[in-house]
VMD Tcl script that draws the C-alpha trace (Angstrom):
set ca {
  {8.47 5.17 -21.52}
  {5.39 7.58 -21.11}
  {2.99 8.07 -18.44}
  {0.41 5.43 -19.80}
  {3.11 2.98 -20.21}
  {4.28 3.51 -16.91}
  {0.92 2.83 -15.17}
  {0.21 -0.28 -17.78}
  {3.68 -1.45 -16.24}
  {2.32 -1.12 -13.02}
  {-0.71 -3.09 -13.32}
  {0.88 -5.93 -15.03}
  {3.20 -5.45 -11.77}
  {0.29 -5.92 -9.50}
  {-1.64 -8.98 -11.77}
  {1.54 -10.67 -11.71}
  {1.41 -11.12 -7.62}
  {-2.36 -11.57 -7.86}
  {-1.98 -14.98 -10.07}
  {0.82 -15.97 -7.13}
  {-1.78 -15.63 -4.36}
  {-4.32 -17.40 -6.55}
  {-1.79 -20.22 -6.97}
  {-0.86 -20.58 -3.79}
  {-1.87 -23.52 -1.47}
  {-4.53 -23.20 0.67}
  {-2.55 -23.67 3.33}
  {0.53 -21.63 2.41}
  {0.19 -18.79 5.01}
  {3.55 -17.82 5.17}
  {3.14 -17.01 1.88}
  {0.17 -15.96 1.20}
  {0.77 -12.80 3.84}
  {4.06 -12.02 1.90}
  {2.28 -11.88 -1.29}
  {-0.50 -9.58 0.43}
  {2.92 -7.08 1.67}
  {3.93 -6.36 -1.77}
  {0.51 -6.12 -3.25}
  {-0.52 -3.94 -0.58}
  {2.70 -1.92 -0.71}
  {2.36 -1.80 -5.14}
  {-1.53 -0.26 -4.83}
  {-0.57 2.11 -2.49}
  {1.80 3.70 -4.26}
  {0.44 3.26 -7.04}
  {-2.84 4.43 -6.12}
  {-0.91 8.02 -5.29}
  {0.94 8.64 -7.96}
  {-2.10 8.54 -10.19}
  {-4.04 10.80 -7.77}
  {-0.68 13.06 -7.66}
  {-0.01 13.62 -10.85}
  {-1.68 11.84 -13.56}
  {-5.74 12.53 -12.48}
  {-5.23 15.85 -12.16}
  {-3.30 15.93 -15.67}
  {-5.89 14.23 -17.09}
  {-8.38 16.43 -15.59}
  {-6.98 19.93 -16.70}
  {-6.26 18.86 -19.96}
  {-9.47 16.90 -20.84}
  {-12.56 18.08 -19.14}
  {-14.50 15.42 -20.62}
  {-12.74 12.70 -18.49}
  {-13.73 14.47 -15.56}
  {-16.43 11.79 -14.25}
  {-14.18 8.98 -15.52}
  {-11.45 10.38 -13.61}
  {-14.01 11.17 -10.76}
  {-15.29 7.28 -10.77}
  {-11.69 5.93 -10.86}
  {-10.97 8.14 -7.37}
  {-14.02 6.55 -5.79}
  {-12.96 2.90 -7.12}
  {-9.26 4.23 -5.11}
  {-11.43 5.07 -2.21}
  {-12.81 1.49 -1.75}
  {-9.49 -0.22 -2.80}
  {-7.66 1.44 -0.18}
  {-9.98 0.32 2.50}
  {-9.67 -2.98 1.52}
  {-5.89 -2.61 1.44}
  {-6.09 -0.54 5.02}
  {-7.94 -3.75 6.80}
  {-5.63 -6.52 5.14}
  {-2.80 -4.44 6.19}
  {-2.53 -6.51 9.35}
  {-5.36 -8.99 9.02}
  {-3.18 -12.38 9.88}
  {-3.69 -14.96 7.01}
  {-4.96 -17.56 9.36}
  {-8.25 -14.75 9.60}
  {-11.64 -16.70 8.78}
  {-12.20 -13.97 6.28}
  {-8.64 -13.13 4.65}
  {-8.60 -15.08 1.52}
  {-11.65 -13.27 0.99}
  {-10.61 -9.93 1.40}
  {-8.01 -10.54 -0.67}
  {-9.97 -12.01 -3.15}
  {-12.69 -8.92 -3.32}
  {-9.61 -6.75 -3.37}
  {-8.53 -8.08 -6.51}
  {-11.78 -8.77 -8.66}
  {-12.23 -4.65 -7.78}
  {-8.71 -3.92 -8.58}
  {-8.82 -5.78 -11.98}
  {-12.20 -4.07 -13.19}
  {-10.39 -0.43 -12.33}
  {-7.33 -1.64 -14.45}
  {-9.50 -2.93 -17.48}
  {-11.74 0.29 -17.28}
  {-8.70 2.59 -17.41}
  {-6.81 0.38 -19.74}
  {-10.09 0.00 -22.01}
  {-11.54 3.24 -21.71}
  {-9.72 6.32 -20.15}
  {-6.02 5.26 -21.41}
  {-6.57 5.55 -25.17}
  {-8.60 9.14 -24.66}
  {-5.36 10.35 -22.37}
  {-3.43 9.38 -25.95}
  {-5.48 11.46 -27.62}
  {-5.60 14.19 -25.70}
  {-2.30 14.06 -24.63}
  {0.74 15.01 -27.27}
  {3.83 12.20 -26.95}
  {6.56 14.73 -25.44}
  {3.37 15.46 -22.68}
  {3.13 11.95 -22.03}
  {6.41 11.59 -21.42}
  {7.09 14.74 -19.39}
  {3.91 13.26 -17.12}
  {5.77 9.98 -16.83}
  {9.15 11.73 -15.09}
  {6.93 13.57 -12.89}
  {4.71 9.97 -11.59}
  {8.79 8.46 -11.42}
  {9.42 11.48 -8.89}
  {6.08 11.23 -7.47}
  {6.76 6.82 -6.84}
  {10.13 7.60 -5.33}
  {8.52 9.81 -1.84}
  {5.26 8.27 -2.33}
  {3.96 6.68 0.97}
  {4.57 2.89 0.88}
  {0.87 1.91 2.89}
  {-2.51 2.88 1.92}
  {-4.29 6.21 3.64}
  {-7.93 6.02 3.29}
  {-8.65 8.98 5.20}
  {-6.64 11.25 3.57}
  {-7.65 13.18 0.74}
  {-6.91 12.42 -2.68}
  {-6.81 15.55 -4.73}
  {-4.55 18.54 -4.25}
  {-3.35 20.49 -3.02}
  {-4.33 18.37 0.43}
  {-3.03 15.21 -0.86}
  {0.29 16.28 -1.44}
  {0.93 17.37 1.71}
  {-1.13 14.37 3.51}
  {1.41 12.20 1.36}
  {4.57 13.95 2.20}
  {3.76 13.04 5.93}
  {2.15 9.49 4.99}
  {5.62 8.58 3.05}
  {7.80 9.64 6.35}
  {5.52 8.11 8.99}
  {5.39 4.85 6.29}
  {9.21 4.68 6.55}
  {8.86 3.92 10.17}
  {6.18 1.53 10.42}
  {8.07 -0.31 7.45}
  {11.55 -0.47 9.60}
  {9.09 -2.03 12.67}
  {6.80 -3.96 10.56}
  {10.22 -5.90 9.21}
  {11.68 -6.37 12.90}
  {8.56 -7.48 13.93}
  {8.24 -10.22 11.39}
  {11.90 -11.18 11.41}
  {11.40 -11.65 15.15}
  {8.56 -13.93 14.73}
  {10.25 -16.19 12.33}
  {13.25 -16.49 14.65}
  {13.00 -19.54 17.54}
  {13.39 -17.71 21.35}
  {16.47 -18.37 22.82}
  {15.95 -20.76 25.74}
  {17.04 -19.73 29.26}
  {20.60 -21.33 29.87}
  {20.20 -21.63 34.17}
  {17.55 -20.33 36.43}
  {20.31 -17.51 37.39}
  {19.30 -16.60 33.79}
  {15.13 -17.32 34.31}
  {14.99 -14.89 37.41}
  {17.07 -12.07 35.54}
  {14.58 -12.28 32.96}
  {12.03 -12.38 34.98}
  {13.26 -9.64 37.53}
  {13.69 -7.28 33.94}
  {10.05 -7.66 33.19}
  {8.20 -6.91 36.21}
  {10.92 -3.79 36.11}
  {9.27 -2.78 32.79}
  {5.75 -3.40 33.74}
  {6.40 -1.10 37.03}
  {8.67 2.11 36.25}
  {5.49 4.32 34.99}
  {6.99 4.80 30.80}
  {4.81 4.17 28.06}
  {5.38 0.41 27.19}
  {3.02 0.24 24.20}
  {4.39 3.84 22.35}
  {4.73 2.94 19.08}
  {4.98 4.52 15.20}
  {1.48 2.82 15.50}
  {-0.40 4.66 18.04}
  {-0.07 7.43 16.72}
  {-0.39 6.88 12.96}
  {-2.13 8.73 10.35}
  {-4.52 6.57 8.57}
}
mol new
graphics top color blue
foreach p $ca { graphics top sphere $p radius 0.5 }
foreach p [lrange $ca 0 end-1] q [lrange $ca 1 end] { graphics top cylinder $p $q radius 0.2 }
display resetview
């Protein structure tokens, strides 16, 4: 597989989860916010590894990409805003299936311009043995790519490689609390057995609330966007 392949695989990847969120219910929620997880967590990376490795390729190689390759980092810039505010928009949000639905009529006029347009020009420019060499450096790049988009950070190096070294550890995190907090959520609360067990409860939280720590310290507050 070489570099354009790779990418091609990738948006087929993303369309793929687009057409299950179309063809979801109206009403399927539960669903509909899973959906938005992996397609969320697919254009992140995704979005990185391109502005990693194969943009600046692209860009060294073929100067006259440059304002195609230029464009397509702007068209990143907006897509990962989207992707920031959906992040933890709940699906029951007036304005969700709309974001969503924004997200992915931008996101599938960036994959048919590259696919159309700047894809066959890479081939050109681009010998098969580089294409492939370019496609086990985006591999490398996927595998400590951060997992949640990062509109604020830059996207060209040098900066974004070390932005994204951070982003991917700090994404780790929020991934492990993002999963207990769902898990949680879908789980029933376990109803108090006596009022022995009420007042312990009850005694435990006004103990939190009053020993001076930081109750709301989380991977959150203090997370780079």
């Amino acid at each position: 597989m070489d570099a354009i392949a790779l990418l091609k695989a990738d948006h087929k990847t993303v369309e793929t989860l687009f057409r299950k969120f179309e063809q979801a219910g109206r009403n399927a929620r539960k669903l509909k916010r899973k959906l938005v997880d992996q397609i969320v967590r697919e254009l992140a990376v995704h979005a990185v590894i391109e502005e990693q490795v194969f943009y600046p390729a692209v860009r060294n190689k073929a100067e006259a990409l440059e304002d195609e390759v230029l464009e397509a980092l702007e068209e990143h810039h907006v897509a990962k805003w989207l992707l920031k505010e959906l992040e933890d928009l709940p699906p029951e949000a007036e304005r969700f299936d709309a974001k969503v639905k924004v997200l992915m009529e931008n996101i599938r006029t960036h994959v048919s311009e590259e696919e159309k347009h700047l894809f066959p020009q890479v081939r050109k420019a681009f010998s098969p043995s580089e294409l492939k060499d370019m496609a086990e450096a985006l591999m490398l790049a996927k595998r400590a790519s951060p997992t949640r988009p990062h509109p604020r950070a830059p996207d060209t190096p040098p900066g974004n490689l070390v932005a994204g070294a951070v982003s991917s550890v700090l994404d780790m995190g929020k991934d492990a609390m993002r999963a207990v907090r769902r898990k949680a959520e879908d789980l029933s609360p376990l109803p108090a057995t006596n009022k022995r067990t009420r007042k312990t409860r009850a005694s435990k939280g006004a103990s939190s609330k009053g020993n001076g720590r930081l109750q709301d310290l989380s991977p959150e507050s203090s997370y780079l966007m």
